[in-house]
C-alpha positions in Angstrom: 114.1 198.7 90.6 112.3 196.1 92.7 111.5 193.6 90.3 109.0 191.4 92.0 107.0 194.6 92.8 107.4 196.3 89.3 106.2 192.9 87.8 103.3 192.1 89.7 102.0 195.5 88.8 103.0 194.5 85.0 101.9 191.0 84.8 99.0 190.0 82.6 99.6 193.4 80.8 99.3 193.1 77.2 99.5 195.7 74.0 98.9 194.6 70.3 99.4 197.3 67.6 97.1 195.9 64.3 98.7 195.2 61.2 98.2 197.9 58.4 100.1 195.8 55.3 97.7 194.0 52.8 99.1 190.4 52.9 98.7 186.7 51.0 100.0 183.4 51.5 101.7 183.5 48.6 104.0 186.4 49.1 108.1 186.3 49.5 111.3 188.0 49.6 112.0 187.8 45.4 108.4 189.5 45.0 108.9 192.3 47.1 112.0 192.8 44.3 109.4 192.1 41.7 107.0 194.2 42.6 109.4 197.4 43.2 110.9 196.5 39.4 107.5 196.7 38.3 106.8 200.1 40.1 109.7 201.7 39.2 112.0 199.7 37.4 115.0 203.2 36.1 114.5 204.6 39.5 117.4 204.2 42.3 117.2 201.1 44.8 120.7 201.4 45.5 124.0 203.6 45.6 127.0 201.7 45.3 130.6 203.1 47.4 133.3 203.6 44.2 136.4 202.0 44.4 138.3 205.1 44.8 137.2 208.1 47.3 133.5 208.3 48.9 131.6 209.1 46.1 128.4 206.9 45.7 127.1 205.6 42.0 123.1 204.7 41.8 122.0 201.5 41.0 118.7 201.2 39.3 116.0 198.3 40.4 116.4 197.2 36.7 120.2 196.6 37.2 120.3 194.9 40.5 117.3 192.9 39.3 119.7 191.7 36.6 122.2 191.3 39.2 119.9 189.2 41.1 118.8 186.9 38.2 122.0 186.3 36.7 123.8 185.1 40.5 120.6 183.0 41.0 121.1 181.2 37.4 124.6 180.3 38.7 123.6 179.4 42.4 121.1 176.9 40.2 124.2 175.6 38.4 126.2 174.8 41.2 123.4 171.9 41.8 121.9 173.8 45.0 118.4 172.8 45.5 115.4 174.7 46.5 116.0 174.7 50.5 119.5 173.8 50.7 121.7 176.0 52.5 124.2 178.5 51.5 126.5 180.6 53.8 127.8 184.6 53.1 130.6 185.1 55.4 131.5 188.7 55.2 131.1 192.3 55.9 128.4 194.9 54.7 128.6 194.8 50.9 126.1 195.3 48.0 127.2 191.9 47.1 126.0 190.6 50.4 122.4 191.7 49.1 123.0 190.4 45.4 123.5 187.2 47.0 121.1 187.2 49.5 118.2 188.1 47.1 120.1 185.9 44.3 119.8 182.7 47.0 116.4 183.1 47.7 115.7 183.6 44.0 117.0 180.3 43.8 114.8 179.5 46.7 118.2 178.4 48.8 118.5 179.1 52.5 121.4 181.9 53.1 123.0 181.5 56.2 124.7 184.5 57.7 128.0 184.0 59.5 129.4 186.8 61.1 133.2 188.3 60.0 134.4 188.2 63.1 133.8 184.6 64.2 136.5 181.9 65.0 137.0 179.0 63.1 135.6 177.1 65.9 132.2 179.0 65.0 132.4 178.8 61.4 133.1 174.8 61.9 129.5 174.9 64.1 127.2 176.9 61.8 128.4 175.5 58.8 127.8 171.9 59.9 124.8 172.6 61.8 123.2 174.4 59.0 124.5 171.6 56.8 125.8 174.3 54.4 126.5 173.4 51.0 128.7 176.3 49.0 130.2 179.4 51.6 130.7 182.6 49.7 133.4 184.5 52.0 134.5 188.0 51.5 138.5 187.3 52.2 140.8 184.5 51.2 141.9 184.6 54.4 138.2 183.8 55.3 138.0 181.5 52.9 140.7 179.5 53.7 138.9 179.1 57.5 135.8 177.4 55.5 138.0 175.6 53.0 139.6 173.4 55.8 136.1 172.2 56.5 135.6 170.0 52.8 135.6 166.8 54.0 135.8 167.4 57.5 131.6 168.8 57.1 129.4 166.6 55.3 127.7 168.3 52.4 130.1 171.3 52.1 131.2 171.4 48.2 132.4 174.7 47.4 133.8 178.1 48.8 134.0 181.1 46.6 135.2 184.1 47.7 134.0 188.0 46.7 137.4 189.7 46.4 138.3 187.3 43.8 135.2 187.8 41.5 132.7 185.3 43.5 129.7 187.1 41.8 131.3 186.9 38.1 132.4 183.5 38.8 128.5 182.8 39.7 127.2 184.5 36.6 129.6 183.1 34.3 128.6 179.7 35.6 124.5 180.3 35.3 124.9 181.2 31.8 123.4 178.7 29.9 121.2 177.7 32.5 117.2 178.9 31.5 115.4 181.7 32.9 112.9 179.9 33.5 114.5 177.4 36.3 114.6 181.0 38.3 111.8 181.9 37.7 110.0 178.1 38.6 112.1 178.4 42.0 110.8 181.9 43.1 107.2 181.1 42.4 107.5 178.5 44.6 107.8 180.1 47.3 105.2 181.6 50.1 104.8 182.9 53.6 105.6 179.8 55.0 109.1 179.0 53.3 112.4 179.2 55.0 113.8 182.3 54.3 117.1 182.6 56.7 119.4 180.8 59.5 120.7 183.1 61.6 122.7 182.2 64.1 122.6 183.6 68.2 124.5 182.7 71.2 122.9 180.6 74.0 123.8 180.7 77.3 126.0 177.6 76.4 128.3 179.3 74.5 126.9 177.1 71.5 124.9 179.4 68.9 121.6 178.4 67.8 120.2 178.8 64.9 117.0 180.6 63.9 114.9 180.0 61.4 113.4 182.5 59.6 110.5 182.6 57.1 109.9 184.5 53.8 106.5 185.7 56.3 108.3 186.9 58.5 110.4 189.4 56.9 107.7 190.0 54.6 104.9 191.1 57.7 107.3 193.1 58.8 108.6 195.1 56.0 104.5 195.1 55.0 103.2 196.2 58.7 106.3 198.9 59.2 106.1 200.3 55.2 102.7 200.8 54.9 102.3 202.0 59.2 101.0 205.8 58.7 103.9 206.5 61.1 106.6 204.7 60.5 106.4 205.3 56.8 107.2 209.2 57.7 110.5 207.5 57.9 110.9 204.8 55.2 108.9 205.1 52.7 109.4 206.5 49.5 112.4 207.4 46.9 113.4 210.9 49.1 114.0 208.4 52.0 117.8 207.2 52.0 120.0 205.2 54.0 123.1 204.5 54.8 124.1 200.7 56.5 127.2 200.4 58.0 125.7 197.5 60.3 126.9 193.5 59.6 124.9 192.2 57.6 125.3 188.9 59.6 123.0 190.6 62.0 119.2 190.0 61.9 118.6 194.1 62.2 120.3 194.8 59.4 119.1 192.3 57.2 115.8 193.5 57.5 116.6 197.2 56.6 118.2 195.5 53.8 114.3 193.6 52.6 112.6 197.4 54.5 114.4 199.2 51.8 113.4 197.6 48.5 109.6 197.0 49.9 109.4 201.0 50.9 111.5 202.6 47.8 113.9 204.1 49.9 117.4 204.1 48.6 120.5 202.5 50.4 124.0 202.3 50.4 126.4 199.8 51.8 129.2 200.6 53.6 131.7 197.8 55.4 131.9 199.5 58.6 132.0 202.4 60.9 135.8 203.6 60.9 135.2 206.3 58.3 131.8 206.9 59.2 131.8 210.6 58.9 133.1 210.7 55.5 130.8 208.5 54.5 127.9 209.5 56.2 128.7 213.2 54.4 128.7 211.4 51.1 126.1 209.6 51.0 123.7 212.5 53.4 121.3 210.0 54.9 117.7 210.5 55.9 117.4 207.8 58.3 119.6 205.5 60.0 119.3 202.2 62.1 122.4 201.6 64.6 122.8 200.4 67.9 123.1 202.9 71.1 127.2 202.3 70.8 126.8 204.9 67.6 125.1 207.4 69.2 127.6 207.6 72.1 130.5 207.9 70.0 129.0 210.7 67.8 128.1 212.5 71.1 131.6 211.5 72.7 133.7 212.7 69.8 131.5 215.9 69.4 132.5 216.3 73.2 136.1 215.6 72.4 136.4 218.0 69.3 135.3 220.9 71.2 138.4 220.8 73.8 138.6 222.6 77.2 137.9 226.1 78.1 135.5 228.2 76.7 134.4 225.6 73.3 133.8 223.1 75.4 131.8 224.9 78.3 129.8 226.2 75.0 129.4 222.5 74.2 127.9 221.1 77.4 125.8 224.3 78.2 124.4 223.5 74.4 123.6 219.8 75.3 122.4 220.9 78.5 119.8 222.9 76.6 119.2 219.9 74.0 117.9 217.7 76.7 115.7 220.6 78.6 114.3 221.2 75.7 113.6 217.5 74.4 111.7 217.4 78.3 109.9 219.8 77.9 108.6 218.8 74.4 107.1 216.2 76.9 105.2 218.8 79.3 101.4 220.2 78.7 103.0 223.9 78.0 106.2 222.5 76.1 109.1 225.0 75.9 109.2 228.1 77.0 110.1 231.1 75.7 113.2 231.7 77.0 114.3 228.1 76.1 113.7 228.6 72.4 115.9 231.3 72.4 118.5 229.1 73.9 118.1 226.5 71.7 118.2 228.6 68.7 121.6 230.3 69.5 122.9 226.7 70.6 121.4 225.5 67.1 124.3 228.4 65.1 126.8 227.4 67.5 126.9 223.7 68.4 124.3 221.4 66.9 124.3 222.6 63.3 127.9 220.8 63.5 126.7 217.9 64.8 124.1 217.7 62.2 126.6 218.8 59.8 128.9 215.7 61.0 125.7 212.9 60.6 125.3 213.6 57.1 123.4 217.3 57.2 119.9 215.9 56.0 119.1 213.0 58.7 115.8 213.1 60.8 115.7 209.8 62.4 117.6 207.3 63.5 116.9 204.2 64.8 118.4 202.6 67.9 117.9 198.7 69.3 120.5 196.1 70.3 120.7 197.4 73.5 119.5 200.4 75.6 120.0 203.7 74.4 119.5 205.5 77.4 117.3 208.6 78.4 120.3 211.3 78.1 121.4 210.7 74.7 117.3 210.3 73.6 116.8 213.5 74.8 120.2 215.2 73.7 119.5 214.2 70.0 115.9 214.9 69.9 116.8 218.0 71.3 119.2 219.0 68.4 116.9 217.6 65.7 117.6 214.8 65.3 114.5 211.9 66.7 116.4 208.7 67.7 113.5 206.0 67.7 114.3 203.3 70.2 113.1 200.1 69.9 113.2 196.5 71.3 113.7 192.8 69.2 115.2 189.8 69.2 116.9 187.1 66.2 113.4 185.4 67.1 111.5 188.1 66.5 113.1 189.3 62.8 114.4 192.5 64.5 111.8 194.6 65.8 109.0 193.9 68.6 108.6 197.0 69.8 109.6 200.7 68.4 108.9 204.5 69.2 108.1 206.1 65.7 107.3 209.6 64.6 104.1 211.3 67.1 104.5 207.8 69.0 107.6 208.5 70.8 108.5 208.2 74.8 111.9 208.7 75.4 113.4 205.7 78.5 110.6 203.0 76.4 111.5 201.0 73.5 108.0 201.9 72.4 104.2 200.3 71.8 104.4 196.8 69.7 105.3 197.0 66.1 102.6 197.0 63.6 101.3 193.2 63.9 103.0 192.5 67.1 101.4 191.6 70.0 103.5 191.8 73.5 102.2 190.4 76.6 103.9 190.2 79.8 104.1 187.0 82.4 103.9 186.2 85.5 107.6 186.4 86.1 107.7 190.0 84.3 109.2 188.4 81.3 108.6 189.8 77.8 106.2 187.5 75.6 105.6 188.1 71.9 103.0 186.8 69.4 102.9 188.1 65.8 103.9 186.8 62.0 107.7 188.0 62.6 108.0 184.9 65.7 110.3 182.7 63.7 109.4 179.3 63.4 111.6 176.9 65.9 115.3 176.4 66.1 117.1 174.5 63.6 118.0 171.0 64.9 116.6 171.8 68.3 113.3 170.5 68.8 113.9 170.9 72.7 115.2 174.3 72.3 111.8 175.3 70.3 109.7 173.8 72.6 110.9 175.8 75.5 110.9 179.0 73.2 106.9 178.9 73.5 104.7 178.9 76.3 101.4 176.8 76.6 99.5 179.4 75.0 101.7 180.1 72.1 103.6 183.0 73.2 107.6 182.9 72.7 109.1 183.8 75.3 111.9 186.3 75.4 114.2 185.6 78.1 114.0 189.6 78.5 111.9 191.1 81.5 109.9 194.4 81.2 107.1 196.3 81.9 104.2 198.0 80.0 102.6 201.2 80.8 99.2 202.5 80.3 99.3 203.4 76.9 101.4 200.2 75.9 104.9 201.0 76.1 107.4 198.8 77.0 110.1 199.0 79.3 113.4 196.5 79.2 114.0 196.2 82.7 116.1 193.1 83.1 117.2 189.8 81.5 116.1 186.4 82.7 119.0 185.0 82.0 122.4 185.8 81.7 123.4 186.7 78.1 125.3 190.2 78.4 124.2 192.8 75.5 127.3 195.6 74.7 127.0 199.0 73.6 127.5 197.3 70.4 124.5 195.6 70.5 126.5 192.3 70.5 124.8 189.0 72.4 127.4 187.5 74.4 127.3 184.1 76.2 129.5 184.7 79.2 129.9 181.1 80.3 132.0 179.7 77.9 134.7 182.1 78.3 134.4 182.3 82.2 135.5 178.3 81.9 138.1 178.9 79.5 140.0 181.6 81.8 139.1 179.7 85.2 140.9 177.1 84.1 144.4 178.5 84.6 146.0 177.9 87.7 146.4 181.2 89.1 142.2 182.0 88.7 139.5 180.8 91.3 136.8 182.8 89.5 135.4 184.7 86.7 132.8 187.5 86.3 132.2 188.3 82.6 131.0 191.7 82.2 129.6 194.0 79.5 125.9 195.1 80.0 125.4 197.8 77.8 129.5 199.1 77.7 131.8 199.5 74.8 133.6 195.6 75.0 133.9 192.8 77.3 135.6 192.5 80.3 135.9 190.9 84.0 136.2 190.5 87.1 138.8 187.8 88.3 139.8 186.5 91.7 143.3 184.4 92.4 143.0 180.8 93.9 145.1 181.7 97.1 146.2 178.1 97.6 147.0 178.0 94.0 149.3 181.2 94.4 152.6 179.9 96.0 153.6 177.4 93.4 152.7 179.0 90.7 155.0 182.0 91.6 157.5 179.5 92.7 157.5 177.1 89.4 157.7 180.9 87.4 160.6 181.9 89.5 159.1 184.5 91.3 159.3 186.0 95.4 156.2 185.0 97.5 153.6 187.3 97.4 150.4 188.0 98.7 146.8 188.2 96.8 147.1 192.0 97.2 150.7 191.7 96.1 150.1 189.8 93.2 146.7 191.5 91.9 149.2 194.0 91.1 152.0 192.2 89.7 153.1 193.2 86.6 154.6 189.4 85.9 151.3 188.1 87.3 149.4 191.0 85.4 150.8 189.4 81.9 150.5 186.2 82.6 146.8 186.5 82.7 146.5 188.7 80.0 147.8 185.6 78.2 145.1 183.5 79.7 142.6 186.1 78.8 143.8 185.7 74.9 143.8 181.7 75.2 140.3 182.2 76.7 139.5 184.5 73.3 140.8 182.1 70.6 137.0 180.1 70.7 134.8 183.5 70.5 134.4 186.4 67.6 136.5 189.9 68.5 133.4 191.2 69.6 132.8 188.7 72.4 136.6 188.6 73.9 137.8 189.7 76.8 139.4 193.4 76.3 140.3 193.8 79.9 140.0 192.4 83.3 139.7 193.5 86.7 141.7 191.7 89.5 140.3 191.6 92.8 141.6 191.3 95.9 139.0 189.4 97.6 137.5 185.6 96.3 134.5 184.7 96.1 133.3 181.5 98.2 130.3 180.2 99.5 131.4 181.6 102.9 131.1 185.0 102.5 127.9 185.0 100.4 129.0 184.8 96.3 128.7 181.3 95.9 125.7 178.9 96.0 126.1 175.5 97.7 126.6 174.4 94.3 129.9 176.7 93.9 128.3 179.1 91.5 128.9 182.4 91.4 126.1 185.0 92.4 126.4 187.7 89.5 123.6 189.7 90.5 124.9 190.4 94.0 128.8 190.1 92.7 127.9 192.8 90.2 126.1 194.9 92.8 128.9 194.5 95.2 131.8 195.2 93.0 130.1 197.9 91.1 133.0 200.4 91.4 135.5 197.9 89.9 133.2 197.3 86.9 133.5 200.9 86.5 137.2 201.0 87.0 137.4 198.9 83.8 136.1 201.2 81.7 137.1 204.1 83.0 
């Protein structure tokens, strides 16, 4: 796509979608819980995965208000004060949420640290945020944040959830008065810090977002009570499932969607036995990124084998997507294609269906870009995957394509509340009550977040259409999104690795693909002695690119390079090229950097031949 041209015709372009939810200064994340105890208080808010098998037990809104109230008395105990921090280390879990609602209850600050991360990023958030009690799933996690007492100022405590963490906190809170609760969550409003979450910057160093009670609150309010959206969240008949880290702004404000709406939801730790789950449980909705979607089509693809199931197969999705297209035309399908779809329907997408749960409708896709194929492919089968577009900064969502507002290849019109505008240099700018307030200890950082007029800016460029759709056509800068819908910061792990002696340079890649991988080049003048001081014949480049010695020796490098990132963010695999890149032949500035855009576009096929 020609940028510059695509952007000129875009810029100045501007969409708001007006807020529908009924809002006061006042509000916060505890009353949303109030007010849904009040509505309903013996109805189901949540269905908890039993110890043993799949099977999922209700909670009412009664017992995880308890839940709730009892934690908070003995977050209150532990002598954490209204806006100190408090950090949840672990995967998806309903007591993540008991936690998270029982902090703000207290009117703490939870901080969410993902799983994954090193001890090198635990170390950062935690003393960044100035933490004050962790609550980690694992002892082997908690042993990471343990090692910081003393070493952090202000850490006191680490708890951890296997070993009772949530009895241990309502044991503690016992004798402390209801009422000390109850004077904290009254104290809160719109403009109260709600949340630190924590994104990677282009430095490598994560920064950390601050969130209000507001914003959460405008969005759950604006999305809930939108006459469209609602078709898919609102209401007890509207269920769940979230598989998604927690740790993640996305799911986190499911997590607040759900209790505001009266939809019911279940926790889940992960995707690895998805399908069993997702059968148990029989979701009406889901939110995931694209990487999901890919895997259910892909292993759909895989199941049907060769010959004749799988021609069926892929003459069925072939249909799916016709038929999705022409949903899209003034005439919509034909006759003919009805038929098809129907007898693809008995034969192929039943079992899909069938696979997802049997009673889902929608799903919802961001992180990262779905992709017009797979849009079309599940709409197609029945299934409406709603795309949409957001940032940390943003909450989650900016933009999203909901129910008789839908164009497949756009991450749809502004969110309820939202405004989106783009500049001059086609990037995405966003005003609305979800823009979070400034980074936390990074006045410079904030200041550069916001343009003149107000507007944060995104980083991301795009392009609206007539009707106010957006299109993610770019980033700005160079932070690599995966299928996962994980931000990664390439540069710190391109230094790591280029600092062996057998690298010139690195090329992290990742856009939008399954892990992270890249593209190195050897330092030919560096080659001889290294292969001499290992004990190894002369080679050339070309010989050594495909040494198996040379090979494992930079594998190691590549897990060296890993140690400082999250699983997520390492290197799975690299890509050894042949030819270096210097300032001679065009991939390095005068200032020795590396020209990704034209490297990437030059050495597309060996991208590809990483994950092939």
């Amino acid at each position: 796509m020609d940028e510059t041209g695509t952007h000129q015709l875009s810029a100045g372009r501007e969409a708001s979608t007006p807020g529908v939810g009924r809002l006061s200064p006042e509000m916060s994340i505890p009353r949303i819980l109030t007010d849904r105890l009040a509505k309903s208080p013996e109805g189901t808010i949540f269905e908890r995965k039993s110890a043993l098998g799949t099977e999922f037990v209700p909670v009412t809104t009664r017992a995880f208000a308890a839940d709730v109230a009892a934690v908070a008395k003995g977050i209150v105990a532990l002598g954490v004060a209204p806006g100190e921090r408090v950090a949840i280390l672990s995967r998806t879990s309903y007591e993540w949420t008991v936690l998270d609602f029982a902090a703000w209850s207290a009117g703490a600050v939870p901080v969410s640290v993902y799983e994954t991360s090193s001890a090198a990023q635990v170390e950062w958030i935690v003393s960044d945020a100035e933490v004050k009690v962790v609550f980690a799933e694992t002892r082997a996690q908690a042993e990471i944040a343990r090692a910081l007492i003393g070493k952090v100022p202000g850490l006191e405590r680490v708890f951890v959830i296997d070993d009772g963490a949530v009895a241990q906190l309502v044991e503690a809170g016992a004798d402390v008065a209801d009422h000390e609760v109850a004077d904290r969550t009254a104290a809160l409003g719109m403009d109260s810090l709600a949340t630190i979450i924590y994104t990677s910057g282009t430095t490598g160093r994560p920064k950390g977002v601050e969130l209000t009670h507001g914003n959460f609150v405008s969005l759950v309010v604006n999305g809930s009570d939108d006459p469209n959206f609602s078709q898919v969240v609102r209401g007890g008949n509207k269920r769940t499932l979230l598989f998604m880290p927690l740790a993640h702004v996305f799911a986190r404000f499911v997590e607040v969607l759900c209790v505001y709406s009266g939809a019911v939801m279940g926790h889940v730790p992960d995707a690895k036995n998805l399908v069993a789950d997702l059968d148990a449980f029989k979701p009406t909705f889901l939110l995931a990124v694209p990487r999901v979607f890919e895997k259910v089509y892909n292993a759909a693809d895989a199941k049907a084998g060769s010959g004749t199931k799988q021609r069926i197969f892929r003459w069925g999705a072939k249909v799916a997507i016709e038929y999705s297209r022409a949903l899209e035309s003034a005439a919509g399908p034909s006759a003919a294609l009805k038929a098809q779809r129907a007898l693809a329907d008995r034969l192929v997408y039943g079992k899909i269906r069938t696979a997802m749960g049997g009673s889902l409708v929608y799903a919802v896709s961001g992180g990262g870009p779905l992709g017009e194929r797979l849009g079309h492919f599940y709409r197609g089968i029945g299934v409406v995957v709603l795309e949409g577009y957001g940032l940390t900064e943003v909450g989650a969502p900016t933009t999203v394509n909901r129910p008789g507002l839908v164009k497949i290849g756009t991450v749809g019109p502004p969110y309820p509340g939202t405004s989106v505008r783009i500049a001059e240099d086609g990037q995405v700018l966003v005003k609305g009550g979800n823009v979070f307030r400034g980074y936390h200890n990074n006045p410079a950082a904030t200041a550069e977040a916001f343009d003149a007029d107000g507007w944060f800016v995104t980083g991301d460029l795009g392009t609206l259409d007539d009707d106010g759709y957006l299109r993610i056509t770019g980033r700005k800068k160079e932070i690599i999104v995966t299928a996962g819908g994980k931000n990664v910061a390439p540069a710190v792990l391109e230094d790591r690795l280029r600092g062996h002696p057998l690298v010139s340079q690195v090329v992290v890649v990742g856009e939008g693909k399954p892990f992270i991988g890249a593209l190195v080049t050897l330092d030919a003048d560096m080659l001889p002695g290294w292969l001499a001081n290992h004990h190894l014949p002369a080679m050339s480049v070309e010989e050594a690119a495909a040494d198996e010695r040379v090979l494992a020796a930079l594998d190691r490098a590549v897990t060296r390079a890993n140690d400082v990132v999250s699983r997520a963010e390492s290197i799975r695999k690299v890509k050894v090229l042949t030819t270096d890149f210097t300032e001679e032949n065009g991939y390095l500035t005068p200032s020795m950097k590396v020209k990704r855009a034209l490297v990437l576009k030059d050495f597309a096929a060996d991208v590809e031949s990483i994950y092939g």
